[in-house]
Each structure stands twice: as C-alpha cells, then as structure tokens.
matplotlib code that plots the C-alpha trace (Angstrom):
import matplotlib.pyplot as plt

x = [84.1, 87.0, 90.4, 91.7, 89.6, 90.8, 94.3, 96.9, 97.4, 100.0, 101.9, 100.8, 102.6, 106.1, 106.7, 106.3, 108.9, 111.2, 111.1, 111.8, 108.6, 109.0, 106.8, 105.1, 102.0, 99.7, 99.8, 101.9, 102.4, 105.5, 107.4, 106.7, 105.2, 102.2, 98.9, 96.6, 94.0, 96.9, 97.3, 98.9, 98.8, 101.9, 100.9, 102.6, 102.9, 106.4, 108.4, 110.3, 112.8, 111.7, 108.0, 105.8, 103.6, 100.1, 99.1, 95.3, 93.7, 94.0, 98.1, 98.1, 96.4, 98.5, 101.8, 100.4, 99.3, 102.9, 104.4, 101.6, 102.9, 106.4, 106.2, 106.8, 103.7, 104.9, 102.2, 100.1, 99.1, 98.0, 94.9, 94.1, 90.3, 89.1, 86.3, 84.9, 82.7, 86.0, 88.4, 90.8, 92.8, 94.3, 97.3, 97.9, 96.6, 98.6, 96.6, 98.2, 94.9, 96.1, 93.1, 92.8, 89.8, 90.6, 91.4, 94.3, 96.2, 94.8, 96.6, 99.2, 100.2, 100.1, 102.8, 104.4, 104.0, 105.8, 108.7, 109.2, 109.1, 111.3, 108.3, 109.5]
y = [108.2, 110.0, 110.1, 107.5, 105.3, 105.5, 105.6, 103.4, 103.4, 105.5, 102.1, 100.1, 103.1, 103.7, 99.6, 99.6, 102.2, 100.7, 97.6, 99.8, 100.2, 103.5, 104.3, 107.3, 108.4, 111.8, 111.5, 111.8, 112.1, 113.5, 110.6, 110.0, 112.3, 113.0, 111.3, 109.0, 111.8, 114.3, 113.1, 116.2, 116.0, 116.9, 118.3, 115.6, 111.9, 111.6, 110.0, 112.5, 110.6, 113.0, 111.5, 108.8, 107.6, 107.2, 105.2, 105.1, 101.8, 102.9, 103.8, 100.1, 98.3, 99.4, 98.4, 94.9, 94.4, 96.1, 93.1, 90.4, 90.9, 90.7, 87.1, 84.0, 82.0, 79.1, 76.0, 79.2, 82.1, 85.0, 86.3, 89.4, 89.7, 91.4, 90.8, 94.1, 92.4, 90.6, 92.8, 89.6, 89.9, 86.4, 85.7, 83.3, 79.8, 78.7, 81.3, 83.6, 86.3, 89.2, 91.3, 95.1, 97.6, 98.9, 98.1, 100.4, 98.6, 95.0, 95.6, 97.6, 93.9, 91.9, 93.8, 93.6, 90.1, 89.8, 91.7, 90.4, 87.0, 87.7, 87.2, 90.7]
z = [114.5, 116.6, 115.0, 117.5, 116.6, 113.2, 113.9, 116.0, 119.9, 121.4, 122.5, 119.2, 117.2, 119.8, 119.1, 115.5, 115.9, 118.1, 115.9, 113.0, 111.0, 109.5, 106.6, 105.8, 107.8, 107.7, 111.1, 114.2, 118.2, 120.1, 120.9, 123.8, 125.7, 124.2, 125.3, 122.9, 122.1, 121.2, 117.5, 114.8, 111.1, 108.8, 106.1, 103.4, 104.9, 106.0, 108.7, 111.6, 113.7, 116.6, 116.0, 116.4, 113.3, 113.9, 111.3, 109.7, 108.3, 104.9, 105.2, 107.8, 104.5, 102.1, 104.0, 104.7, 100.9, 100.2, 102.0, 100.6, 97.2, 98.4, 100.9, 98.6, 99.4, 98.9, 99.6, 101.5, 99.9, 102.4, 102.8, 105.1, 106.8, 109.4, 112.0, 113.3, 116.1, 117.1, 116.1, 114.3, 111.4, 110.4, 108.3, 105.5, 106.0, 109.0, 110.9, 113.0, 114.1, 116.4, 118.2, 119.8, 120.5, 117.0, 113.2, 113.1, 115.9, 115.2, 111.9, 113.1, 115.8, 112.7, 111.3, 114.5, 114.3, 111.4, 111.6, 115.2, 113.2, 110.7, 107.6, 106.4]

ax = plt.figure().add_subplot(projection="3d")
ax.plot(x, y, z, "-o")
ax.set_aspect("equal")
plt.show()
C-alpha cells in the first residue's frame, strides 16, 4: 500500500489545519504548495507552523479515542467503526458517518466534523 493511501489528502490535512487541529504527526507536506504524492517525514512527530500534517490512521485513531474518553456521553456513548468497502466511520449513537477514498481522511472529516460542531 502507497503512503497516500495511508495517510490524509492534501485538502483533508490544509482544513484540519485551518480549523486548528494541530497534533503531532511523522509526517508532513509544504503548506501549500506541494502536491498529494509529495509527503516528507520529520524525524520525531511534531507540528511546524510552516507545514501541513499528514496524518496516518494510527496517529488519526489515537486523536479520536483521545477525544472519546474526553466527550461526556451522556444517554450515548460513542463508538468508532469503520467500513473499508464503504469507506464510513459513524459516531456515537445519533449517527453521524462521514465517507472518502481512504481511512485516513474518512477519519480525519470526522474530526472535522466535530470541531466544526463544537463536540471538541
């Protein structure tokens, strides 16, 4: 499997920055001029303002169980899934399922989802 499979989308990644989702990745892109195949590694995971992220599934999953154990449930506990035929991940019992080409950015738009909805 190519590394872009594995990791998010040039435009999947330069949202999650705008919206201020800055965590830690191994990789990275120039901001924005670099092209989807032209993905570097830093040697540490760290964040440089100057940089996109290109976040893996792995460092995708741990933010979205990061923020699982922080959301007060409530009456809904969340549960995350994904779909590889469909490419879905749904979230918590009233259901909110993003899609994309690829796990990273299918998880990556779920984060999106919920900082844009203020459930961060």
């Amino acid at each position: 499997m190519e590394l872009q499979q594995q990791v998010t989308s040039q435009e999947i990644s330069i949202k999650m920055k705008d919206l201020g989702i800055t965590e830690p990745s191994i990789f990275y892109r120039d901001y924005r001029g670099s092209k989807d195949n032209e993905i570097e590694m830093n040697k540490e995971p760290y964040f440089n303002p100057d940089n996109v992220n290109a976040y893996t599934v792995a460092e995708l999953g741990e933010m979205l169980k990061d923020i699982q154990n922080q959301i007060d449930c409530g009456d809904v506990c969340y549960d995350l899934t994904f779909e590889s035929e469909k490419s879905l991940i749904g979230w918590g019992g009233n259901s909110h399922e993003e899609s994309a080409d690829t796990e990273a950015d299918a998880r990556a738009k779920m984060l999106i989802y919920l900082k844009e909805n203020n459930l961060l």
